[in-house]
C-alpha positions in Angstrom: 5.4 -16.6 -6.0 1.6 -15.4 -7.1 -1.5 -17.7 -7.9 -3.0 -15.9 -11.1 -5.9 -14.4 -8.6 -5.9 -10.7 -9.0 -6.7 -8.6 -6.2 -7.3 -5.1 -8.2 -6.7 -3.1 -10.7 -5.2 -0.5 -10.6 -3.9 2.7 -12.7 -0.6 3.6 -14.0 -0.3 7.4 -12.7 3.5 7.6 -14.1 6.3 6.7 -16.4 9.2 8.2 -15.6 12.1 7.0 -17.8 16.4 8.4 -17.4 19.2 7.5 -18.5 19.8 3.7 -17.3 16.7 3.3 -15.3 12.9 2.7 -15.9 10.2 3.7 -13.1 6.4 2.9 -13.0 4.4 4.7 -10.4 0.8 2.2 -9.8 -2.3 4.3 -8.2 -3.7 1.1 -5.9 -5.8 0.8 -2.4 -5.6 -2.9 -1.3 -2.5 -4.4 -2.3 -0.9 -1.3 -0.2 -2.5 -2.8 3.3 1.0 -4.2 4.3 3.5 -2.7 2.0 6.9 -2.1 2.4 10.0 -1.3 0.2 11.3 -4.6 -1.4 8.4 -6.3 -1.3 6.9 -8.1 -4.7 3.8 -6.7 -6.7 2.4 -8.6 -9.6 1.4 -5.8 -12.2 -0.2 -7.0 -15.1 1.9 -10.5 -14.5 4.9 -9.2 -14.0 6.9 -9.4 -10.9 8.3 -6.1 -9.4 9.9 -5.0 -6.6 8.7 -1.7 -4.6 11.0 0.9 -4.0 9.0 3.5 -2.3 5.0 4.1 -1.7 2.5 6.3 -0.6 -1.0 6.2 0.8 -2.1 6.4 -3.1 0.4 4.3 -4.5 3.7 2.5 -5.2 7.0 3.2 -7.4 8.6 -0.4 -8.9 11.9 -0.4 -11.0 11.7 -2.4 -14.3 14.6 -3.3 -16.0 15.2 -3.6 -19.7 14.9 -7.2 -20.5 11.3 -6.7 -18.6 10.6 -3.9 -20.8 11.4 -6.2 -23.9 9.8 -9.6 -22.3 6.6 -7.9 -21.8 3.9 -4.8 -22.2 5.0 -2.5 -19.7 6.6 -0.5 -22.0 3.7 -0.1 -23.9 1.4 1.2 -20.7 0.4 5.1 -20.7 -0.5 6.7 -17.8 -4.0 5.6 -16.6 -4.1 2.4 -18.3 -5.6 -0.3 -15.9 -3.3 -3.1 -14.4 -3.8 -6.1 -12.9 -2.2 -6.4 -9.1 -1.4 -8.9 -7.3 0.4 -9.3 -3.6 2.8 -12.3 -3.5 1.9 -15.4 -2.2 1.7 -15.1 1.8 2.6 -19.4 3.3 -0.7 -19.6 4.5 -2.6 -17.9 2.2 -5.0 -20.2 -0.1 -3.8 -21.4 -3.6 -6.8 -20.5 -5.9 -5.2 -20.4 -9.4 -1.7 -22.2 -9.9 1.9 -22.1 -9.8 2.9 -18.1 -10.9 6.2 -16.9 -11.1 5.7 -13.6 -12.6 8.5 -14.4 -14.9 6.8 -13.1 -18.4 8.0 -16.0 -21.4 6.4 -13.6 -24.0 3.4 -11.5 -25.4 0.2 -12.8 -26.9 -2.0 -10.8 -29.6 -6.1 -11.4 -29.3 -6.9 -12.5 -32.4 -11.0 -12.9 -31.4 -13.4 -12.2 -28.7 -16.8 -13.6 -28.7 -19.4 -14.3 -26.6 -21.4 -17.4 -25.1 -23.8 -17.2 -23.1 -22.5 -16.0 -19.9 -19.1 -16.5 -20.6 -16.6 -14.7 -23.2 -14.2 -16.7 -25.7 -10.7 -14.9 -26.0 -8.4 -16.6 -28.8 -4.4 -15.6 -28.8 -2.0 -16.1 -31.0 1.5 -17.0 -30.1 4.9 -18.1 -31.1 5.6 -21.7 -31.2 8.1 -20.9 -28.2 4.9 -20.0 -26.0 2.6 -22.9 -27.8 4.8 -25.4 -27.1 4.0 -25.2 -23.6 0.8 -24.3 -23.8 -1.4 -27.8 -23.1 -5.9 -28.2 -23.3 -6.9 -27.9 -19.7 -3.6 -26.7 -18.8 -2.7 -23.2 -17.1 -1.1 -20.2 -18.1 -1.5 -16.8 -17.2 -2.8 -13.8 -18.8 -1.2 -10.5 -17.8 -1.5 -12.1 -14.4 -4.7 -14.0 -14.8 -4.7 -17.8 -13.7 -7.1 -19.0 -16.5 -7.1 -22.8 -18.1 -6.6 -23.4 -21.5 -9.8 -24.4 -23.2 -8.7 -25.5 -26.5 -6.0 -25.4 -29.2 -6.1 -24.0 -32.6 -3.6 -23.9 -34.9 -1.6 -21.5 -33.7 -3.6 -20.0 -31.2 -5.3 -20.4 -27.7 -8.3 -20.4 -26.4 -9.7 -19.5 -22.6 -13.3 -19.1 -21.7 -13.7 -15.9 -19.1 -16.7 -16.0 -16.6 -18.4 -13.1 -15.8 -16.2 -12.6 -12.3 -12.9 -13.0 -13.6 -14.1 -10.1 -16.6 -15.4 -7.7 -13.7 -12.5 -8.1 -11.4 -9.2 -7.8 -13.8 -8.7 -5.6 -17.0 -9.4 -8.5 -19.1 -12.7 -6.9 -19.4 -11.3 -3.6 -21.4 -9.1 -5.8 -23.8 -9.9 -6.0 -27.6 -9.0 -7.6 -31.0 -5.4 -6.4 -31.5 -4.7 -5.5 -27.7 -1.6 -7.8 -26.4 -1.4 -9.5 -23.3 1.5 -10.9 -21.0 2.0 -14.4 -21.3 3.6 -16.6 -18.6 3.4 -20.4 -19.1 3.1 -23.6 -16.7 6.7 -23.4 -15.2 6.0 -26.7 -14.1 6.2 -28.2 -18.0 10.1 -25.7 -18.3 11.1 -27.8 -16.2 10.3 -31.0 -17.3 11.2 -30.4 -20.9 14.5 -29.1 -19.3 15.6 -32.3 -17.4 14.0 -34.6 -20.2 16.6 -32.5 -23.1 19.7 -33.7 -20.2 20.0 -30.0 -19.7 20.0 -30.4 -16.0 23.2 -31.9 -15.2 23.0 -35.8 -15.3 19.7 -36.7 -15.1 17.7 -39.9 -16.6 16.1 -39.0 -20.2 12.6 -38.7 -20.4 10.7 -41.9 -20.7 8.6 -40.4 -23.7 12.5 -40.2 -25.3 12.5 -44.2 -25.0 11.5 -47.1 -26.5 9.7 -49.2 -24.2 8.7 -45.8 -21.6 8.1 -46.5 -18.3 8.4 -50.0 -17.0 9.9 -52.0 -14.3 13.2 -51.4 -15.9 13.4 -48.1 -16.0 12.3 -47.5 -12.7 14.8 -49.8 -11.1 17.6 -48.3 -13.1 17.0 -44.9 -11.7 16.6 -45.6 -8.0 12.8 -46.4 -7.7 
């Protein structure tokens, strides 16, 4: 598990692509402190799994439906990434729930400034918007950033100066895409309200009178 708080960026130094198997190598300094083989790296958002590193660097594997979930396939050699350890038990929570499970990929539609801070606007399918909530989270090619506002069908976030310096959000530009991993928090929920979970109680929304006295009784409370 991540938190959407990157803690580099680093470059991607290779590509190397065979028959039946896809390799990134990432140029990085911090995230290699305590690395070892098998361990999880966010890179841009997406989880991947180390398979061999270096004092400059680390190989990942990425399979195809990562290639066709997100941008990887789309990175050339020295592009910046986002990285991002996993999650250490007693490490702080600063951004929220990541899985590094991409849903999809965004397209900036606008960039504009105010004040101190930057607007970025993305467009998305209605399978990404319908998850996507004002003042909710989602993350942006690893970024833990809260949705400002809503807009047909696009998003708004508002980046502060920090977030800009310390990710690659800061090279991005009209037409660039990002990777685009929703609350998995509201998956779930739509996924036990559609009694897709096995037998569960239908979501109150689903029902007439919601929640009430009754409802809670009849299912244990």
């Amino acid at each position: 598990m991540f938190t959407g708080i990157i803690e580099e960026v680093g470059e991607v130094l290779t590509q190397r692509q065979a028959p039946g198997s896809y390799v990134l190598g990432i140029k990085a300094h911090k995230v290699l402190e305590d690395v070892g083989v098998g361990d999880s790296i966010a890179v841009d958002g997406v989880c991947l799994t180390v398979i061999g590193h270096t004092a400059e660097g680390f190989d990942a594997d990425v399979m195809p439906e990562t290639l066709q979930r997100s941008t990887l396939a789309s990175l050339n050699p020295g592009a910046p990434v986002n990285l991002e350890r996993a999650m250490p038990a007693d490490g702080r929570f600063g951004g929220h729930i990541v899985s590094g499970h991409i849903d999809g990929i965004g397209r900036i539609v606008e960039l504009r400034e105010d004040q101190n801070a930057v607007w970025l606007r993305v467009s998305a399918d209605e399978g990404i918007l319908r998850y996507i909530v004002e003042k909710g989270s989602v993350a942006l090619d690893g970024v833990s950033l809260t949705v400002a506002r809503l807009v047909d069908e696009t998003f708004e976030v508002s980046l502060i100066p920090h977030t800009r310096a310390q990710t690659n959000l800061q090279d991005k530009a009209v037409g660039d895409t990002l990777n685009i991993e929703c609350d998995i928090i509201a998956k779930y929920v739509e996924r036990l309200c559609n009694g897709q979970g096995g037998e569960r109680p239908a979501c109150p929304s689903t029902q007439t009178g919601g929640i009430d006295e009754t409802f809670l009784r009849e299912n244990g409370f």
